[in-house]
VEXLUMVEX-81455 format. One record per residue: y, x, z of N, C-alpha, C in turn; residue in three letters. Coordinates in pm, whole numbers, padded with zeros to 5 digits, always signed. Atoms other than C-alpha are relative to their C-alpha. Layout:
N
YXZYXZYXZALA ...
END
This chain:
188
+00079+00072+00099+12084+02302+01513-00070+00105-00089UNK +00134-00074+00105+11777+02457+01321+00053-00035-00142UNK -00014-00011+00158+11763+02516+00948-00073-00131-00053UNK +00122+00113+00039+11484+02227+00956+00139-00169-00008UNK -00092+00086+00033+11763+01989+01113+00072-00017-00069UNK -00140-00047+00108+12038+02114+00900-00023-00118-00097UNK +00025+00113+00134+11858+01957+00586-00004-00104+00029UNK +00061+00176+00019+11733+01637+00726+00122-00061+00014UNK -00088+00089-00003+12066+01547+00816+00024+00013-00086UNK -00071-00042+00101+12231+01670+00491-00067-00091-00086UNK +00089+00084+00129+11988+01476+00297+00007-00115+00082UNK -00011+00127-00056+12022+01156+00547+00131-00056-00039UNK -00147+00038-00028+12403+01156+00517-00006+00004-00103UNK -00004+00056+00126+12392+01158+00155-00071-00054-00087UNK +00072+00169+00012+12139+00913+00123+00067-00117+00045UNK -00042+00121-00092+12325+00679+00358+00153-00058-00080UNK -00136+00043+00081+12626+00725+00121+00032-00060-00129UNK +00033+00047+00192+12496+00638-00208+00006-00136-00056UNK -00040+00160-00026+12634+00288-00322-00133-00070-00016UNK +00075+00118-00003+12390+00007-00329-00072+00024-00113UNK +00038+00054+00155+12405-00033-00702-00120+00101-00045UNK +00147-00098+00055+12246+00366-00738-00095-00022+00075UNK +00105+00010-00075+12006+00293-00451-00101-00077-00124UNK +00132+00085+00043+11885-00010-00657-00028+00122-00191UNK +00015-00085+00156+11917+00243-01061-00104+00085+00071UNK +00089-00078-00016+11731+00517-00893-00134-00035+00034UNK +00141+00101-00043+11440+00247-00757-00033+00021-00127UNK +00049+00056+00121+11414+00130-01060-00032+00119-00126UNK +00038-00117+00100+11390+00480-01253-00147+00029+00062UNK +00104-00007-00107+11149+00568-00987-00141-00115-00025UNK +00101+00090+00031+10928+00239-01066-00035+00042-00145UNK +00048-00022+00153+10922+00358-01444-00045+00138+00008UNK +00016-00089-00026+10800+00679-01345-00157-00041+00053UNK +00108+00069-00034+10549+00501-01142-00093-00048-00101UNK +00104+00032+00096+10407+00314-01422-00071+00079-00101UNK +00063-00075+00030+10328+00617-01616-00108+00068+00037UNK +00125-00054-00035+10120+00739-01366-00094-00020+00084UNK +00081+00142-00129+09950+00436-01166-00134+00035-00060UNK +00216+00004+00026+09610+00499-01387-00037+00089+00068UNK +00057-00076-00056+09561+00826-01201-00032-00037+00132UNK +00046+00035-00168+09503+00660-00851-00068-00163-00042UNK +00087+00061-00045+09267+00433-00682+00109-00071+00072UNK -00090+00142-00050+09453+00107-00580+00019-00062+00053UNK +00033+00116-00055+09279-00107-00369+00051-00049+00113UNK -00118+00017-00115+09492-00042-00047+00077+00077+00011UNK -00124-00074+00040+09801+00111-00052+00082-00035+00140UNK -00064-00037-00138+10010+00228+00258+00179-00020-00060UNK -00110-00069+00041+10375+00200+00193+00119-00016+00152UNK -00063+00038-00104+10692+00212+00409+00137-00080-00081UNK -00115+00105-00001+11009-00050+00432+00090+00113-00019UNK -00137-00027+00001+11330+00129+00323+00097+00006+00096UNK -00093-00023-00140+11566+00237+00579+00122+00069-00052UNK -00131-00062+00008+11928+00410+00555+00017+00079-00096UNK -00004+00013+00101+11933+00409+00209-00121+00057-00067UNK +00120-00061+00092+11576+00557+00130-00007-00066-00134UNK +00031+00109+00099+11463+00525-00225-00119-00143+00037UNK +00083+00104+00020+11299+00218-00275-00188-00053-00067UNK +00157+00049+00078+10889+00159-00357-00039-00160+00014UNK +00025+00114-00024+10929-00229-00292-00047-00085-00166UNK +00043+00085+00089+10936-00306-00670-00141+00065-00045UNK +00119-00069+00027+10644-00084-00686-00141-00072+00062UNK +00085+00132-00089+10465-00325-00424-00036-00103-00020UNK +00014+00175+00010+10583-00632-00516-00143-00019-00143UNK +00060-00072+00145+10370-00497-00878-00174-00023+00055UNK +00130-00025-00017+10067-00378-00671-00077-00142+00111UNK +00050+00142-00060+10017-00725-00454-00010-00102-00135UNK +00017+00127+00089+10083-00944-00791-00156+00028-00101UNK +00117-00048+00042+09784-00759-00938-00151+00015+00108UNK +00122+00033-00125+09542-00789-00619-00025+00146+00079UNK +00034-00099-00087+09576-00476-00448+00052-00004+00200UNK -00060+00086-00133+09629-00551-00050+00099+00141+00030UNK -00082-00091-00018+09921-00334+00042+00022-00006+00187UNK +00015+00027-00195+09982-00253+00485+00184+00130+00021UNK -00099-00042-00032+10279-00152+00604-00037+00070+00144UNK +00023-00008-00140+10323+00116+00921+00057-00067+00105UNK -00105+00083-00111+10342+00002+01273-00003+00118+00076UNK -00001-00110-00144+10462+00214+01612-00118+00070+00009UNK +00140-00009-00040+10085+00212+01680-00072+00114-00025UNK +00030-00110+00094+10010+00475+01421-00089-00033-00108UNK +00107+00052+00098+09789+00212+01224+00078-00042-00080UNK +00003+00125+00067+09873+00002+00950-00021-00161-00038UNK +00097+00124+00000+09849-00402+00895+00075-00026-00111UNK -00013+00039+00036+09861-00564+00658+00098-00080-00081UNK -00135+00088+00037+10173-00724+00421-00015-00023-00160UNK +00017+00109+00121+10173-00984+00176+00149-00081-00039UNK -00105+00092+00066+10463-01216+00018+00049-00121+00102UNK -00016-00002-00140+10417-01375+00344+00006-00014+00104UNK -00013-00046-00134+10414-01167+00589+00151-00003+00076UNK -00085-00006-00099+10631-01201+00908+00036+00128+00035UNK -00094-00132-00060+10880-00898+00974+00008-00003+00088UNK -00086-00011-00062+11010-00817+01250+00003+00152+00076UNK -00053-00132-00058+11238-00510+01361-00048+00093+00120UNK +00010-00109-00127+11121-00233+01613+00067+00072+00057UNK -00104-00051-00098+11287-00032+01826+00060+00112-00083UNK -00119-00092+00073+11378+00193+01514+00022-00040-00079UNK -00067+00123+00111+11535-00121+01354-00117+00016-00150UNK +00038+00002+00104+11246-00088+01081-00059-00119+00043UNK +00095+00081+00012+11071-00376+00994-00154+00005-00005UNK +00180-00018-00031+10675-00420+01101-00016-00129-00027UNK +00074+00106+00047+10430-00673+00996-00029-00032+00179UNK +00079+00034-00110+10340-00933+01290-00132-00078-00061UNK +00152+00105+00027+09992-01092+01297-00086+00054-00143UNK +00114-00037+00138+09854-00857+00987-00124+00061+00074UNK +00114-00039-00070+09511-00751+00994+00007+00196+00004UNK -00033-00112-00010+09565-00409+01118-00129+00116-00049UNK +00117-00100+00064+09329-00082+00952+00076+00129+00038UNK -00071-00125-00054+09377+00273+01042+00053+00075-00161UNK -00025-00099+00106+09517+00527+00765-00112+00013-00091UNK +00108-00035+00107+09166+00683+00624-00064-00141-00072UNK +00025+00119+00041+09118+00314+00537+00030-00036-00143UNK -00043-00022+00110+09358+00370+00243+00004+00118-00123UNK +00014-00141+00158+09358+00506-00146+00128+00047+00036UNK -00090-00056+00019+09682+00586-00124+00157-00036+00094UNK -00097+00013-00120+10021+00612+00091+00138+00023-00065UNK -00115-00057-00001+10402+00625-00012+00060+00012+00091UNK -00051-00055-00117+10563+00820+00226+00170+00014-00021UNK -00128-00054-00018+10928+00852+00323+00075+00140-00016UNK -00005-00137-00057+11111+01181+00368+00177+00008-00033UNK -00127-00061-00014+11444+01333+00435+00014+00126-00109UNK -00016-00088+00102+11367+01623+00216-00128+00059-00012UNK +00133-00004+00032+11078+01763+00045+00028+00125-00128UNK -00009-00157+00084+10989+02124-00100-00112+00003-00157UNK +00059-00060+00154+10832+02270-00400-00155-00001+00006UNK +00111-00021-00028+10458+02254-00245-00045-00127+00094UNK +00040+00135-00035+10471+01895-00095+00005+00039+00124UNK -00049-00009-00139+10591+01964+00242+00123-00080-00026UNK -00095+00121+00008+10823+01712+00358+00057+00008+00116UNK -00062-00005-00172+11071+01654+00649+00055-00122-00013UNK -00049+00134-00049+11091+01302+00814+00075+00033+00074UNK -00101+00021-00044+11280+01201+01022+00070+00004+00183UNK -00027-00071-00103+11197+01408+01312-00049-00059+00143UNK +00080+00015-00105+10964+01217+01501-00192+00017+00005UNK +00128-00020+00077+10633+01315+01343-00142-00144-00003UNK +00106+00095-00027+10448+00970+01354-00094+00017-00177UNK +00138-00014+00121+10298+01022+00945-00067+00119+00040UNK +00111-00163+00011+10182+01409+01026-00072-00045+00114UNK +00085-00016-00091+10040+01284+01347-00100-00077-00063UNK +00104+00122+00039+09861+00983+01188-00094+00051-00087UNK +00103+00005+00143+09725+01167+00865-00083+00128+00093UNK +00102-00157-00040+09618+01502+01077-00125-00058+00125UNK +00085+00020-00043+09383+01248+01270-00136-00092-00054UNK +00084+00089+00107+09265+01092+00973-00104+00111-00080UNK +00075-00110+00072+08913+01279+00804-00005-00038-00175UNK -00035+00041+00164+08945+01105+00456+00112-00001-00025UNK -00133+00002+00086+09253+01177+00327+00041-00092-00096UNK -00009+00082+00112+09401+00909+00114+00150+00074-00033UNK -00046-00090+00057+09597+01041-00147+00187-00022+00055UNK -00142+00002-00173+10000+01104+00051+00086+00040-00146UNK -00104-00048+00133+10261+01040-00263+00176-00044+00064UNK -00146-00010-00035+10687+01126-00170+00115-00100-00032UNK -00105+00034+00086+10930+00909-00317+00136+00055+00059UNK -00114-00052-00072+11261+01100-00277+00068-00050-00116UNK -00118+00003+00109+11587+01127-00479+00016+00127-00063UNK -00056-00077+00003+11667+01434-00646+00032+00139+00104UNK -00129-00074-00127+11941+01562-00405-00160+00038+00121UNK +00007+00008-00160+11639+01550-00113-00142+00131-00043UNK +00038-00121+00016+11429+01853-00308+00079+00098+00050UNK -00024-00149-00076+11463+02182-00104-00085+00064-00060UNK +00039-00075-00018+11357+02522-00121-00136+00037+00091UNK +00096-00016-00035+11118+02524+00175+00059-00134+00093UNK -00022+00118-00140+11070+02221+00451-00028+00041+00128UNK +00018+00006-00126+11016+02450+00704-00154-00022+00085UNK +00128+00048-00023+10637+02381+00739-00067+00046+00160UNK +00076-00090-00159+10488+02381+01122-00162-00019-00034UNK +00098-00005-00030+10156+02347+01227-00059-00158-00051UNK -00041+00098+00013+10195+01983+01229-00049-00093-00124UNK -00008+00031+00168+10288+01924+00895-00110-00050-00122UNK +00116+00039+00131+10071+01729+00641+00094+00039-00155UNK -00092-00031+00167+10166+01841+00260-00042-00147-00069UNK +00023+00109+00104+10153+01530+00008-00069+00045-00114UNK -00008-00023+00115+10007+01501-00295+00096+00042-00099UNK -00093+00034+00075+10268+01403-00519+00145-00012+00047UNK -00131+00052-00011+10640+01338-00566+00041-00063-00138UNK -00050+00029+00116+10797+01098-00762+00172+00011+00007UNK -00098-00037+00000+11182+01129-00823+00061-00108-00095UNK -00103+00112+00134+11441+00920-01046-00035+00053-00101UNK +00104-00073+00094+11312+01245-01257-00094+00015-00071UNK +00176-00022+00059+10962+01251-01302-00071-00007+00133UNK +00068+00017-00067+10702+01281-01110-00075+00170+00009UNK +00040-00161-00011+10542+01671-00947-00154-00068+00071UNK +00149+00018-00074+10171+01697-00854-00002+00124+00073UNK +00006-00138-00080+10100+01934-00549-00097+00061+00009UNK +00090-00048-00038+09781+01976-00578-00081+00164-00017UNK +00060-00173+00050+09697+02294-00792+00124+00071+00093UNK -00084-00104-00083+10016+02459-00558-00106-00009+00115UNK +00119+00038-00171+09756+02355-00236-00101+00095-00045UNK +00150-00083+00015+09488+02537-00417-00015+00123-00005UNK +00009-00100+00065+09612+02795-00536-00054+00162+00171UNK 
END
């Protein structure tokens, strides 16, 4: 096992262990974090993903940006996005996540903005999923970039993520913490 795997499990397995109750405290720090800094982005479609084996949570962050009129799309296998509303029909894929059926599907550069998953995530917005690269493939074929923000925990900041070729960096990270912008590190 690589230094890359090392972390993602280390940060999966103590995500997966974290009771319920902090899953839902750290959401919810995480959403007040959010609201501080929702005026800096463009709104109108928003990428997010379903929660899985204890990821933090951006659902109350959703439920927020649909009650205000922004259309929100969940990913599918495909590498696109469709569509999800209050409701939309779930149903599980072959990596038990939940996908929208029957939404109107749009590709990535379609959207302002994306919350992304991650196993662990460095100091310069490099990130490590979950080791099958379907966001770095999707955004590195996308030419408009819509803006690519982290939600982690804490614990799932590293040192480096290991960055390949691959690799898309994010904007942002938000945290139970605060919130880091990557962009002046990208520029520099």
């Amino acid at each position: 096992m690589n230094a890359k795997q090392e972390a993602r499990e280390k940060a999966i397995q103590t995500r997966k262990r974290l009771p319920l109750k902090d899953q839902e405290i750290f959401s919810n720090l995480a959403k007040e974090i959010w609201d501080k800094i929702k005026k800096d982005f463009k709104l109108n479609s928003v990428g997010f993903y379903w929660p899985t084996q204890g990821e933090i949570s951006c659902l109350l962050i959703v439920e927020e940006l649909i009650e205000k009129g922004s259309r929100c799309f969940l990913p599918i296998v495909s590498q696109n996005v469709e569509e999800y509303t209050a409701d939309t029909e779930l149903k599980v894929n072959r990596f038990k996540i939940p996908e929208p059926q029957k939404g109107v599907e749009v590709s990535a550069e379609q959207l302002d903005l994306i919350f992304v998953p991650c196993a662990c995530v460095d100091e310069i917005g490099h990130r490590i999923g979950m080791g099958m690269g379907f966001y770095d493939r999707t955004f590195k074929k996308v030419s408009l970039q819509p803006k690519l923000i982290t939600l982690a925990y804490d614990f799932q900041k590293i040192n480096s993520c290991f960055p390949e070729s691959l690799d898309i960096a994010t904007h942002g990270l938000i945290t139970p913490s605060g919130y880091s912008s990557f962009y002046s590190k990208k520029a520099e």
